[in-house]
N, C-alpha and C positions, 0 to 999 in steps of 0.2 A: 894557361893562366894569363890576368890583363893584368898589364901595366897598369900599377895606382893600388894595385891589392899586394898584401902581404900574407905569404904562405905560410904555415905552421908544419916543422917535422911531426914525423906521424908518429916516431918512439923519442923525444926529447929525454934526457937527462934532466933531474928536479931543476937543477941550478941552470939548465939552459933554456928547460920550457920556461921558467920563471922570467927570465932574460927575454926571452922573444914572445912569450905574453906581453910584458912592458912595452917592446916596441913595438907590437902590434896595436897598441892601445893608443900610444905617440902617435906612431901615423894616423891612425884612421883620427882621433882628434886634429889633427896636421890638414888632412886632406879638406876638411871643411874650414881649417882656417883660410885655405888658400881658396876656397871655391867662395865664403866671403870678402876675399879683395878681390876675387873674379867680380863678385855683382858691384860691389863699390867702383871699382874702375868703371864699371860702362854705367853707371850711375854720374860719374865724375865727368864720364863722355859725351853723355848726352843731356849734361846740363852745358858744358859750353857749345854745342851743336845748338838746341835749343832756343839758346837766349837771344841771339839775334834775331829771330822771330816774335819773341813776347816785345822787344823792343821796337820794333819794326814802324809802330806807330808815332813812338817817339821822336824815333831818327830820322823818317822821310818827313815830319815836318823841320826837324834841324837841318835839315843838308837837300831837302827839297826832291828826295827820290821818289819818282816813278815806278810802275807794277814793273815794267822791264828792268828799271835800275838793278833795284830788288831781287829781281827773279834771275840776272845777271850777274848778285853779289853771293846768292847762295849757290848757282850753278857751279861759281867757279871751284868753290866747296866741293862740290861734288866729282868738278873732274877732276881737281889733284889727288882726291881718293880714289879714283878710277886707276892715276896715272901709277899713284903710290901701293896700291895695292898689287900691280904685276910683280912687287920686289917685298912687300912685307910679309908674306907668308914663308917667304924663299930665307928672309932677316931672320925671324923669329927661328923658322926648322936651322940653320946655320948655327946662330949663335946662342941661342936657347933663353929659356924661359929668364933665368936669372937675370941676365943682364938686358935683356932683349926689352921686355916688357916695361920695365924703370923706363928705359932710356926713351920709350915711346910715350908713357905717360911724361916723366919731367918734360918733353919736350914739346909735345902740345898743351900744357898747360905754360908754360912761356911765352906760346905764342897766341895761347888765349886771352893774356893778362895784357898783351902785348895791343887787343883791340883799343884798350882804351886810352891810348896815343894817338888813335887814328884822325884824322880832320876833314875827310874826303868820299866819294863813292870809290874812287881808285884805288886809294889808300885800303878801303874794307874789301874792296877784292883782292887786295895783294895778300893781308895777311890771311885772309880766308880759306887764298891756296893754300899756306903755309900751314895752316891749322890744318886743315884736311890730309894735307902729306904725313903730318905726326899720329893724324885720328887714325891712319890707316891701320897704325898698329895693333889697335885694341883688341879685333874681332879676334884675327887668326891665335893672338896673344891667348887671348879666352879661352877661346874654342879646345887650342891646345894645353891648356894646364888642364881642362878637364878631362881632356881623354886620356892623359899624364896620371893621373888621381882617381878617375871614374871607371869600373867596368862598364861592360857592354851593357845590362842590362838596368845600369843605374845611370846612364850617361842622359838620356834626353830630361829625367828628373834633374838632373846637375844645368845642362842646358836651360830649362827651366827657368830655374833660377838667375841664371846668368841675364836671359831676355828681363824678369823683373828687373835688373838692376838698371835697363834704360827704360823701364817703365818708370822705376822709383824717381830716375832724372828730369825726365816728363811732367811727372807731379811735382816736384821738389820746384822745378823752376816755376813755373807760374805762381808760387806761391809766395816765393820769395825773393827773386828776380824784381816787380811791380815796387813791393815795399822799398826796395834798396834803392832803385833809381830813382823812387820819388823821395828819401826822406837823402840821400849821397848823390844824387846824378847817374846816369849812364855809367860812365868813369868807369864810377868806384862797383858799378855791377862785374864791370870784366875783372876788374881786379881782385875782389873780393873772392867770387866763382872760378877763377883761373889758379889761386892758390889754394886751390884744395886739393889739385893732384901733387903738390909735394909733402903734404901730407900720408899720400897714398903711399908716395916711393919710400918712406920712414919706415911703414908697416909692412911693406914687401919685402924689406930687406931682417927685419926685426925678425919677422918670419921664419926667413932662411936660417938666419943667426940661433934659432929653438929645434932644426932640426939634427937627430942626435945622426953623430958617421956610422954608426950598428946599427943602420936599418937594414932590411931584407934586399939584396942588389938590385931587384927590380925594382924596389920601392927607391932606392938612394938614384936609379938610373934618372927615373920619373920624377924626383925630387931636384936633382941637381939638370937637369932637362939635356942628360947628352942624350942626341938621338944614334939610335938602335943601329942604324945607314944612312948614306948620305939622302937628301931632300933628292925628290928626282926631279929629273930633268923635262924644262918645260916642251921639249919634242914632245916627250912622251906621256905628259901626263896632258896635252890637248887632242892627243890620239887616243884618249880614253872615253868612253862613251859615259861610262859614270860621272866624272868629274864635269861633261857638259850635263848631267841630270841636276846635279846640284846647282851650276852655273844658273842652268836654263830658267828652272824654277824661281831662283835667287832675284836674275833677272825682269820678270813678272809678276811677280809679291810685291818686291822690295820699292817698284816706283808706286805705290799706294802708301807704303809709310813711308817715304819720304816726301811724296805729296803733304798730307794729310800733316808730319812734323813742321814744316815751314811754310804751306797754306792753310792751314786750321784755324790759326787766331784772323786772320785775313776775314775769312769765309765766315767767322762766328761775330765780326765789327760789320762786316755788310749785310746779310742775312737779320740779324737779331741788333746789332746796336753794342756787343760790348766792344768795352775799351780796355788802357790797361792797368784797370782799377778793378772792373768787374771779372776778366779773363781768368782769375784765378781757380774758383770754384768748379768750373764747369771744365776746365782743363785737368782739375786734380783727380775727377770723377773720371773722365773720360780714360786717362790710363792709369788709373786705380783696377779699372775695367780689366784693361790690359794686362796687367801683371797678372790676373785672376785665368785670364787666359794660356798665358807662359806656362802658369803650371798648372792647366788642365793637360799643354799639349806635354807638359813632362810626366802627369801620374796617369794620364786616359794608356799611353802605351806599355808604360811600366807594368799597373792593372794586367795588362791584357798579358804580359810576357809570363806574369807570376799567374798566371791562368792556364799554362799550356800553348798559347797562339803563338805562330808564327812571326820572327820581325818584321818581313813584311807585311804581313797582316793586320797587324798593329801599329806600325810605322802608315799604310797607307788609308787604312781605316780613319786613325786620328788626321791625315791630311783632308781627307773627304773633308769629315765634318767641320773642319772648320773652312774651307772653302765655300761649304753650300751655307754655310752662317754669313755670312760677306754678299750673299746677293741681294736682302734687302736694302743695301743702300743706297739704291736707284732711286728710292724714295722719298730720299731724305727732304729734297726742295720742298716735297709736299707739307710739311710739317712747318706749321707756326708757331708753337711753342717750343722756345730753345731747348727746354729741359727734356725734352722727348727726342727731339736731334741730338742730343748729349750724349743719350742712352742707346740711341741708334750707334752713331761713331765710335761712344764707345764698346759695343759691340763687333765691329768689324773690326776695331786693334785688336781685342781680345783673339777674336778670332784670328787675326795678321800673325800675333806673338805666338800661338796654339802651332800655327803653319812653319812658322820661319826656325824656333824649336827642335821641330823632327826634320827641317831640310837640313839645318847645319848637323843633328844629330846622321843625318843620313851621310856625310864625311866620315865621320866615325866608325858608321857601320862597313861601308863599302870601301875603306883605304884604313892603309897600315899606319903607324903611331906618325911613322917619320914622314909620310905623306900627307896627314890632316891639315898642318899648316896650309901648306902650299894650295889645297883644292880650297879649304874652307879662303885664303884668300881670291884665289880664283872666282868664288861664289860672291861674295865681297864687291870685287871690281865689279863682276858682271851686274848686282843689286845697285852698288852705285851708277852704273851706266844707263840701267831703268831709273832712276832718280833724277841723273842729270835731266834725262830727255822728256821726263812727264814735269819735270821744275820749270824748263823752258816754255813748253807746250803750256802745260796752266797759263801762262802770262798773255801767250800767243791769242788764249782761246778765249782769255778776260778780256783783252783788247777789241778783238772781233765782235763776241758777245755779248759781253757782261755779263755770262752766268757760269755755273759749276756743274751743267748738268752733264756734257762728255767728259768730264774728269770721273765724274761718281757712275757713269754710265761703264765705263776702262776699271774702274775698281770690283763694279759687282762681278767682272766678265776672269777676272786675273787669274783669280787662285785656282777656278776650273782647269783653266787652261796649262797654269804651270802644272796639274798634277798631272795632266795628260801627259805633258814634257816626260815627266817624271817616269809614266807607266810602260811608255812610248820608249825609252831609253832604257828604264831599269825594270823590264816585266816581271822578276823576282831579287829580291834583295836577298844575297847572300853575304854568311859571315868574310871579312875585314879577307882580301887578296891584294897580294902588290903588283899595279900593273907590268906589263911586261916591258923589261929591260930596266926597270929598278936595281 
Protein backbone atom coordinates (compact mmCIF):
# COMPACT_ATOMS: atom_id res chain seq x y z
CA UNK A 1 0.00 0.00 0.00
CA UNK A 2 1.42 3.97 -0.58
CA UNK A 3 1.83 6.33 1.80
CA UNK A 4 -0.89 9.19 1.24
CA UNK A 5 -3.77 6.50 0.59
CA UNK A 6 -6.17 5.26 3.14
CA UNK A 7 -7.15 1.66 3.34
CA UNK A 8 -10.67 0.28 4.08
CA UNK A 9 -11.21 -3.04 6.26
CA UNK A 10 -12.57 -5.52 4.22
CA UNK A 11 -15.50 -6.85 6.90
CA UNK A 12 -16.00 -3.33 8.85
CA UNK A 13 -18.75 -3.27 11.49
CA UNK A 14 -21.81 -0.65 10.41
CA UNK A 15 -20.54 1.88 12.99
CA UNK A 16 -16.85 1.45 12.02
CA UNK A 17 -17.11 1.26 8.20
CA UNK A 18 -19.24 4.52 8.75
CA UNK A 19 -16.25 5.93 10.85
CA UNK A 20 -13.58 5.09 8.43
CA UNK A 21 -15.87 5.95 5.20
CA UNK A 22 -15.62 9.71 6.88
CA UNK A 23 -12.16 9.60 7.32
CA UNK A 24 -11.43 8.40 4.16
CA UNK A 25 -13.41 11.18 2.61
CA UNK A 26 -11.23 13.78 5.11
CA UNK A 27 -8.24 12.61 3.82
CA UNK A 28 -8.53 12.20 0.27
CA UNK A 29 -10.28 16.04 0.48
CA UNK A 30 -7.07 16.82 2.87
CA UNK A 31 -4.56 15.55 0.39
CA UNK A 32 -5.52 18.10 -2.26
CA UNK A 33 -5.77 20.64 0.09
CA UNK A 34 -2.15 20.22 0.84
CA UNK A 35 -1.22 19.51 -2.95
CA UNK A 36 -2.91 23.23 -3.33
CA UNK A 37 -0.46 24.96 -0.94
CA UNK A 38 2.01 22.73 -2.85
CA UNK A 39 1.43 24.72 -6.13
CA UNK A 40 0.75 28.23 -4.16
CA UNK A 41 4.21 27.95 -2.49
CA UNK A 42 6.31 27.46 -5.65
CA UNK A 43 3.77 30.01 -7.18
CA UNK A 44 4.87 32.40 -4.05
CA UNK A 45 8.53 31.17 -5.25
CA UNK A 46 8.88 32.03 -8.20
CA UNK A 47 7.31 35.21 -8.22
CA UNK A 48 10.22 36.38 -5.90
CA UNK A 49 12.93 34.52 -8.01
CA UNK A 50 11.33 36.16 -10.92
CA UNK A 51 11.03 39.74 -10.24
CA UNK A 52 14.42 40.79 -10.24
CA UNK A 53 14.36 40.07 -13.77
CA UNK A 54 11.16 41.91 -14.91
CA UNK A 55 12.95 44.77 -12.88
CA UNK A 56 16.24 44.47 -14.27
CA UNK A 57 15.53 47.33 -16.74
CA UNK A 58 14.69 49.51 -14.07
CA UNK A 59 17.48 48.89 -11.84
CA UNK A 60 20.55 48.96 -14.15
CA UNK A 61 19.43 52.30 -15.10
CA UNK A 62 19.15 53.28 -11.11
CA UNK A 63 22.40 51.85 -9.78
CA UNK A 64 24.03 51.84 -13.36
CA UNK A 65 24.46 47.84 -13.71
CA UNK A 66 26.10 45.95 -16.43
CA UNK A 67 25.25 42.32 -18.34
CA UNK A 68 28.03 40.97 -15.89
CA UNK A 69 26.61 43.08 -12.80
CA UNK A 70 23.46 41.48 -13.46
CA UNK A 71 24.38 38.08 -14.48
CA UNK A 72 26.82 38.28 -11.09
CA UNK A 73 23.60 39.42 -8.98
CA UNK A 74 21.50 36.50 -10.16
CA UNK A 75 24.38 33.86 -10.13
CA UNK A 76 24.97 34.52 -6.75
CA UNK A 77 21.23 33.28 -6.35
CA UNK A 78 21.96 30.42 -7.67
CA UNK A 79 24.95 29.23 -5.94
CA UNK A 80 23.67 29.74 -2.38
CA UNK A 81 20.85 27.29 -3.69
CA UNK A 82 23.42 25.02 -4.88
CA UNK A 83 25.21 25.52 -1.45
CA UNK A 84 21.74 25.23 0.45
CA UNK A 85 20.46 22.46 -1.26
CA UNK A 86 23.43 19.77 -0.11
CA UNK A 87 21.39 20.27 3.46
CA UNK A 88 17.59 21.03 2.57
CA UNK A 89 16.60 17.85 1.51
CA UNK A 90 18.49 16.14 4.41
CA UNK A 91 16.12 19.50 6.85
CA UNK A 92 13.02 18.80 5.41
CA UNK A 93 13.53 14.20 5.58
CA UNK A 94 14.82 15.31 9.56
CA UNK A 95 12.33 17.53 10.60
CA UNK A 96 9.43 16.92 8.48
CA UNK A 97 6.83 18.41 6.48
CA UNK A 98 5.08 20.36 9.44
CA UNK A 99 7.50 22.59 10.51
CA UNK A 100 10.14 22.16 7.82
CA UNK A 101 8.34 23.67 5.03
CA UNK A 102 6.67 27.06 7.11
CA UNK A 103 10.06 27.79 8.32
CA UNK A 104 11.32 27.69 4.62
CA UNK A 105 8.63 29.61 3.32
CA UNK A 106 8.42 32.45 6.30
CA UNK A 107 12.03 32.70 5.76
CA UNK A 108 12.60 33.43 2.26
CA UNK A 109 9.85 35.72 2.14
CA UNK A 110 11.70 37.90 4.77
CA UNK A 111 14.34 38.03 2.88
CA UNK A 112 12.52 38.70 -0.13
CA UNK A 113 10.87 41.86 1.42
CA UNK A 114 14.16 42.50 2.64
CA UNK A 115 15.33 43.58 -1.24
CA UNK A 116 13.66 46.55 -0.99
CA UNK A 117 16.17 48.11 1.58
CA UNK A 118 18.83 47.41 -0.63
CA UNK A 119 20.98 50.54 -2.34
CA UNK A 120 23.78 48.73 -4.08
CA UNK A 121 24.88 46.05 -6.63
CA UNK A 122 26.57 44.43 -3.46
CA UNK A 123 23.95 45.02 -1.29
CA UNK A 124 21.45 42.86 -4.16
CA UNK A 125 24.04 40.13 -4.21
CA UNK A 126 24.03 39.72 -0.52
CA UNK A 127 20.49 39.25 0.03
CA UNK A 128 20.25 37.26 -3.20
CA UNK A 129 22.37 34.72 -1.45
CA UNK A 130 20.17 34.92 1.32
CA UNK A 131 17.00 34.40 -0.66
CA UNK A 132 18.40 31.48 -2.38
CA UNK A 133 19.62 29.57 0.95
CA UNK A 134 15.74 29.99 2.03
CA UNK A 135 14.35 29.07 -1.82
CA UNK A 136 16.17 26.06 -1.28
CA UNK A 137 13.60 24.64 0.59
CA UNK A 138 10.75 24.61 -1.58
CA UNK A 139 11.40 21.87 -4.16
CA UNK A 140 12.40 18.93 -1.85
CA UNK A 141 9.55 20.51 0.49
CA UNK A 142 7.03 19.86 -2.47
CA UNK A 143 8.23 17.05 -3.97
CA UNK A 144 7.91 15.34 -0.56
CA UNK A 145 4.36 16.15 0.69
CA UNK A 146 3.38 14.81 -2.60
CA UNK A 147 4.86 11.45 -2.34
CA UNK A 148 3.46 11.95 1.45
CA UNK A 149 -0.23 12.11 -0.15
CA UNK A 150 0.19 10.80 -3.71
CA UNK A 151 0.50 7.07 -4.87
CA UNK A 152 2.65 5.83 -7.40
CA UNK A 153 0.44 6.05 -10.10
CA UNK A 154 -1.09 9.51 -9.32
CA UNK A 155 2.14 11.04 -8.28
CA UNK A 156 3.67 12.69 -11.63
CA UNK A 157 -0.25 14.15 -12.13
CA UNK A 158 0.36 15.61 -8.52
CA UNK A 159 3.78 16.65 -9.72
CA UNK A 160 2.06 18.24 -12.50
CA UNK A 161 0.56 20.50 -10.91
CA UNK A 162 3.13 21.33 -8.46
CA UNK A 163 5.40 22.60 -11.77
CA UNK A 164 2.08 24.80 -12.77
CA UNK A 165 2.39 26.63 -9.63
CA UNK A 166 5.94 28.24 -10.80
CA UNK A 167 4.40 28.48 -14.07
CA UNK A 168 1.33 30.30 -12.39
CA UNK A 169 4.46 32.60 -10.67
CA UNK A 170 5.99 33.32 -14.07
CA UNK A 171 2.75 34.64 -15.39
CA UNK A 172 1.56 36.37 -12.24
CA UNK A 173 4.63 38.48 -12.21
CA UNK A 174 4.89 40.05 -15.29
CA UNK A 175 1.68 41.08 -15.01
CA UNK A 176 1.78 42.67 -12.03
CA UNK A 177 5.28 43.15 -10.85
CA UNK A 178 5.37 46.32 -14.16
CA UNK A 179 2.02 47.97 -12.61
CA UNK A 180 3.34 48.03 -9.04
CA UNK A 181 6.61 49.57 -9.62
CA UNK A 182 5.51 52.09 -11.96
CA UNK A 183 2.25 53.25 -10.10
CA UNK A 184 4.59 52.40 -5.81
CA UNK A 185 8.47 52.12 -6.98
CA UNK A 186 10.49 49.17 -7.07
CA UNK A 187 10.35 49.26 -3.17
CA UNK A 188 7.00 48.57 -2.67
CA UNK A 189 7.34 45.53 -5.56
CA UNK A 190 9.66 43.46 -3.00
CA UNK A 191 7.53 44.29 -0.33
CA UNK A 192 4.36 43.76 -1.48
CA UNK A 193 5.32 40.12 -3.34
CA UNK A 194 7.60 39.24 -0.45
CA UNK A 195 4.38 39.20 1.89
CA UNK A 196 2.68 36.78 0.45
CA UNK A 197 4.52 33.89 1.84
CA UNK A 198 3.08 34.71 5.31
CA UNK A 199 0.14 34.29 4.06
CA UNK A 200 0.95 31.00 2.82
CA UNK A 201 2.41 29.91 6.45
CA UNK A 202 -1.52 30.87 7.93
CA UNK A 203 -2.85 28.33 5.53
CA UNK A 204 -0.20 25.55 6.20
CA UNK A 205 -0.67 25.58 9.42
CA UNK A 206 -4.81 26.10 9.36
CA UNK A 207 -4.44 22.94 7.48
CA UNK A 208 -2.75 20.83 9.75
CA UNK A 209 -5.09 22.34 12.47
CA UNK A 210 -8.43 20.38 10.10
CA UNK A 211 -6.60 17.21 10.27
CA UNK A 212 -8.84 14.80 12.33
CA UNK A 213 -5.96 12.13 14.87
CA UNK A 214 -8.45 8.98 13.52
CA UNK A 215 -6.85 8.84 10.49
CA UNK A 216 -5.71 5.49 9.01
CA UNK A 217 -1.64 5.29 10.62
CA UNK A 218 -0.32 5.52 7.27
CA UNK A 219 -2.40 8.34 6.37
CA UNK A 220 -1.59 10.21 10.15
CA UNK A 221 2.28 8.98 9.33
CA UNK A 222 2.16 11.08 5.83
CA UNK A 223 0.16 13.68 7.50
CA UNK A 224 2.17 14.59 10.36
CA UNK A 225 5.55 13.88 8.07
CA UNK A 226 7.47 11.45 10.54
CA UNK A 227 9.44 9.50 8.36
CA UNK A 228 9.32 5.70 7.98
CA UNK A 229 13.63 5.60 8.68
CA UNK A 230 16.13 7.85 9.23
CA UNK A 231 17.16 10.04 5.74
CA UNK A 232 20.13 8.14 4.37
CA UNK A 233 23.32 8.85 4.32
CA UNK A 234 25.07 11.06 1.80
CA UNK A 235 27.88 8.07 1.32
CA UNK A 236 25.57 6.21 0.27
CA UNK A 237 23.08 7.80 -1.58
CA UNK A 238 26.12 9.39 -4.03
CA UNK A 239 26.95 5.65 -4.46
CA UNK A 240 23.71 5.35 -6.15
CA UNK A 241 23.57 5.32 -9.66
CA UNK A 242 19.81 6.32 -9.63
CA UNK A 243 19.97 9.25 -7.60
CA UNK A 244 22.97 10.64 -10.17
CA UNK A 245 19.96 9.77 -13.05
CA UNK A 246 17.93 12.31 -11.44
CA UNK A 247 20.89 14.63 -10.60
CA UNK A 248 22.31 14.17 -14.01
CA UNK A 249 19.21 14.96 -15.94
CA UNK A 250 18.32 17.71 -13.34
CA UNK A 251 21.62 19.14 -14.29
CA UNK A 252 20.97 19.64 -18.18
CA UNK A 253 17.26 20.64 -18.26
CA UNK A 254 17.33 22.78 -15.48
CA UNK A 255 20.25 25.49 -16.95
CA UNK A 256 17.69 26.22 -19.91
CA UNK A 257 15.03 27.31 -17.45
CA UNK A 258 17.01 29.12 -15.57
CA UNK A 259 18.44 30.68 -18.47
CA UNK A 260 15.51 31.52 -20.21
CA UNK A 261 13.78 32.63 -16.20
CA UNK A 262 16.28 35.53 -15.81
CA UNK A 263 17.38 36.19 -19.61
CA UNK A 264 14.06 36.14 -21.37
CA UNK A 265 12.83 39.68 -20.62
CA UNK A 266 16.64 40.61 -21.58
CA UNK A 267 16.47 38.80 -24.95
CA UNK A 268 12.80 39.97 -25.64
CA UNK A 269 13.99 44.21 -25.01
CA UNK A 270 16.88 43.48 -27.53
CA UNK A 271 15.50 41.29 -30.05
CA UNK A 272 11.85 42.96 -30.37
CA UNK A 273 11.97 46.35 -28.36
CA UNK A 274 9.87 45.43 -25.22
CA UNK A 275 10.13 47.15 -22.06
CA UNK A 276 8.69 47.01 -18.79
CA UNK A 277 5.42 48.17 -19.87
CA UNK A 278 5.00 45.99 -22.81
CA UNK A 279 6.76 42.61 -21.18
CA UNK A 280 3.73 41.51 -19.65
CA UNK A 281 1.63 39.92 -22.23
CA UNK A 282 4.03 38.04 -23.99
CA UNK A 283 5.55 36.71 -20.80
CA UNK A 284 2.03 35.58 -19.54
CA UNK A 285 1.58 33.52 -22.88
CA UNK A 286 4.83 32.14 -22.75
CA UNK A 287 4.33 30.21 -19.39
CA UNK A 288 0.64 29.93 -19.69
CA UNK A 289 2.39 27.71 -22.41
CA UNK A 290 4.13 26.00 -19.70
CA UNK A 291 1.79 25.12 -17.22
CA UNK A 292 -0.14 23.34 -20.30
CA UNK A 293 2.93 21.45 -20.44
CA UNK A 294 3.37 20.36 -16.63
CA UNK A 295 0.30 18.71 -17.04
CA UNK A 296 0.76 17.12 -20.27
CA UNK A 297 3.85 15.62 -18.65
CA UNK A 298 1.52 14.60 -15.38
CA UNK A 299 -1.78 13.02 -17.58
CA UNK A 300 0.45 11.73 -20.95
CA UNK A 301 2.12 9.03 -18.25
CA UNK A 302 -0.75 8.63 -16.05
CA UNK A 303 -2.85 7.68 -19.54
CA UNK A 304 -0.27 5.41 -20.26
CA UNK A 305 -0.15 3.52 -16.65
CA UNK A 306 -4.07 3.28 -16.55
CA UNK A 307 -3.44 1.49 -20.13
CA UNK A 308 -1.50 -1.38 -18.93
CA UNK A 309 2.25 0.19 -20.01
CA UNK A 310 4.99 -0.14 -18.07
CA UNK A 311 6.53 2.91 -15.80
CA UNK A 312 9.20 2.94 -17.45
CA UNK A 313 7.68 3.14 -20.45
CA UNK A 314 5.62 5.76 -19.73
CA UNK A 315 7.96 7.67 -17.54
CA UNK A 316 10.52 7.44 -20.68
CA UNK A 317 8.07 7.88 -23.49
CA UNK A 318 6.79 11.15 -22.02
CA UNK A 319 10.55 12.23 -21.48
CA UNK A 320 11.22 11.74 -25.34
CA UNK A 321 8.57 13.66 -26.42
CA UNK A 322 9.15 16.38 -24.86
CA UNK A 323 12.81 16.72 -25.46
CA UNK A 324 12.42 16.16 -29.27
CA UNK A 325 9.64 19.44 -28.78
CA UNK A 326 12.70 21.75 -27.44
CA UNK A 327 14.84 21.21 -30.76
CA UNK A 328 13.10 23.75 -32.64
CA UNK A 329 14.44 26.52 -30.74
CA UNK A 330 17.60 26.96 -32.66
CA UNK A 331 15.47 28.94 -34.72
CA UNK A 332 14.21 31.13 -32.81
CA UNK A 333 16.79 34.30 -33.99
CA UNK A 334 15.26 33.63 -37.28
CA UNK A 335 12.04 34.98 -36.56
CA UNK A 336 10.97 38.77 -36.68
CA UNK A 337 7.89 38.83 -35.37
CA UNK A 338 7.89 38.69 -31.58
CA UNK A 339 4.46 36.86 -31.26
CA UNK A 340 5.74 33.85 -33.20
CA UNK A 341 9.17 33.69 -30.97
CA UNK A 342 6.49 33.90 -28.03
CA UNK A 343 4.91 30.77 -29.15
CA UNK A 344 8.22 29.17 -29.98
CA UNK A 345 9.62 29.71 -26.08
CA UNK A 346 6.68 29.10 -25.10
CA UNK A 347 6.75 25.95 -26.50
CA UNK A 348 10.11 24.72 -25.29
CA UNK A 349 8.95 25.66 -21.25
CA UNK A 350 5.96 23.74 -22.05
CA UNK A 351 7.90 21.21 -23.04
CA UNK A 352 10.94 22.04 -20.07
CA UNK A 353 7.85 21.62 -17.29
CA UNK A 354 6.53 18.17 -19.41
CA UNK A 355 10.55 16.97 -18.77
CA UNK A 356 11.29 18.31 -15.37
CA UNK A 357 7.62 16.61 -14.02
CA UNK A 358 8.48 12.91 -14.70
CA UNK A 359 12.50 13.68 -13.65
CA UNK A 360 11.44 14.83 -10.09
CA UNK A 361 8.58 12.10 -10.46
CA UNK A 362 11.44 9.64 -11.21
CA UNK A 363 12.60 10.20 -7.28
CA UNK A 364 9.55 8.91 -6.38
CA UNK A 365 9.55 6.12 -8.39
CA UNK A 366 13.05 4.81 -7.78
CA UNK A 367 13.63 5.81 -3.91
CA UNK A 368 11.63 5.13 -0.79
CA UNK A 369 9.37 7.73 1.06
CA UNK A 370 12.26 8.65 3.52
CA UNK A 371 14.88 9.08 0.77
CA UNK A 372 12.72 11.50 -1.75
CA UNK A 373 13.81 14.46 0.01
CA UNK A 374 17.20 13.99 -0.01
CA UNK A 375 17.67 12.88 -4.01
CA UNK A 376 14.95 15.23 -5.09
CA UNK A 377 17.29 17.92 -3.25
CA UNK A 378 20.30 16.26 -4.66
CA UNK A 379 18.48 16.81 -8.13
CA UNK A 380 17.88 20.53 -7.08
CA UNK A 381 21.58 21.47 -6.26
CA UNK A 382 22.73 19.71 -9.37
CA UNK A 383 19.78 21.80 -11.71
CA UNK A 384 20.88 24.77 -9.79
CA UNK A 385 24.56 24.24 -10.69
CA UNK A 386 23.43 23.89 -14.65
CA UNK A 387 21.93 27.30 -13.79
CA UNK A 388 24.67 28.95 -12.11
CA UNK A 389 27.07 27.98 -14.99
CA UNK A 390 24.80 28.81 -18.24
CA UNK A 391 23.69 32.37 -16.11
CA UNK A 392 27.39 33.14 -16.22
CA UNK A 393 28.21 31.94 -19.50
CA UNK A 394 25.11 33.98 -21.23
CA UNK A 395 26.85 37.16 -19.95
CA UNK A 396 30.34 35.83 -21.12
CA UNK A 397 28.81 35.07 -24.55
CA UNK A 398 26.76 38.52 -24.78
CA UNK A 399 29.86 40.24 -24.05
CA UNK A 400 31.99 38.54 -26.70
CA UNK A 401 29.01 38.36 -29.29
CA UNK A 402 26.23 40.06 -28.77
CA UNK A 403 23.98 37.40 -29.74
CA UNK A 404 21.82 34.31 -28.16
CA UNK A 405 22.47 31.93 -30.67
CA UNK A 406 24.89 29.34 -28.48
CA UNK A 407 22.70 29.68 -25.62
CA UNK A 408 19.39 28.51 -27.84
CA UNK A 409 21.97 26.30 -29.78
CA UNK A 410 22.83 24.36 -25.67
CA UNK A 411 18.92 24.46 -25.10
CA UNK A 412 17.80 22.53 -28.42
CA UNK A 413 20.88 19.85 -27.65
CA UNK A 414 19.82 19.51 -23.47
CA UNK A 415 17.00 17.38 -22.91
CA UNK A 416 18.33 14.65 -25.60
CA UNK A 417 21.03 14.50 -23.74
CA UNK A 418 19.74 14.45 -20.20
CA UNK A 419 17.52 11.38 -21.38
CA UNK A 420 20.41 9.65 -22.47
CA UNK A 421 21.74 10.29 -18.87
CA UNK A 422 18.77 9.02 -17.76
CA UNK A 423 18.73 5.61 -20.05
CA UNK A 424 22.46 5.18 -19.61
CA UNK A 425 22.04 5.01 -15.77
CA UNK A 426 18.53 3.71 -15.30
CA UNK A 427 17.97 1.19 -18.38
CA UNK A 428 14.59 0.00 -16.55
CA UNK A 429 12.79 1.79 -13.84
CA UNK A 430 11.78 -0.36 -11.33
CA UNK A 431 9.19 -0.02 -8.44
CA UNK A 432 10.54 2.32 -5.15
CA UNK A 433 13.94 0.09 -3.50
CA UNK A 434 16.16 1.47 -0.63
CA UNK A 435 19.62 1.82 -1.57
CA UNK A 436 21.95 -0.21 0.07
CA UNK A 437 22.82 0.50 3.64
CA UNK A 438 19.80 2.48 4.35
Amino acid sequence: MDEGTVSMPTTPAPRAAEGTATQTRVAMNLRWAFLALVVVGNTINYVDREIIALLKPLLETQFHWTDLDYAHIVSAFQFASIVAYMGAGWFLDRVGLRIGYPIAVATWSLFAMLNSAVRSVAGFTGIRVLLGVAEAGQTPAAVKTIAAWFSQRERALALGFMNVGSNLGTIITPLIVPPLALAFGWRASFLITGGLGFLWVIGWFAAYRSLPTALHPHQRIAATALPAARPPRWSVLLRDRRAWAVGGAKFLSDAVWWFLLFWLPDFLHREYGLNLQTFGPPLAVIYTLASVGALFGGVLPARMLSRGATLNAARKTTLLLCAVAVVPVVFVLQIRDYWYAVLLVGLVLAAHQGFSTNVFALAADLFPEEAVGSVVGLGALLGNLGGLAILELTAQVLVRTGSYLPMFIYCACAYLLALLVVQLLVPRIESPARPAGL
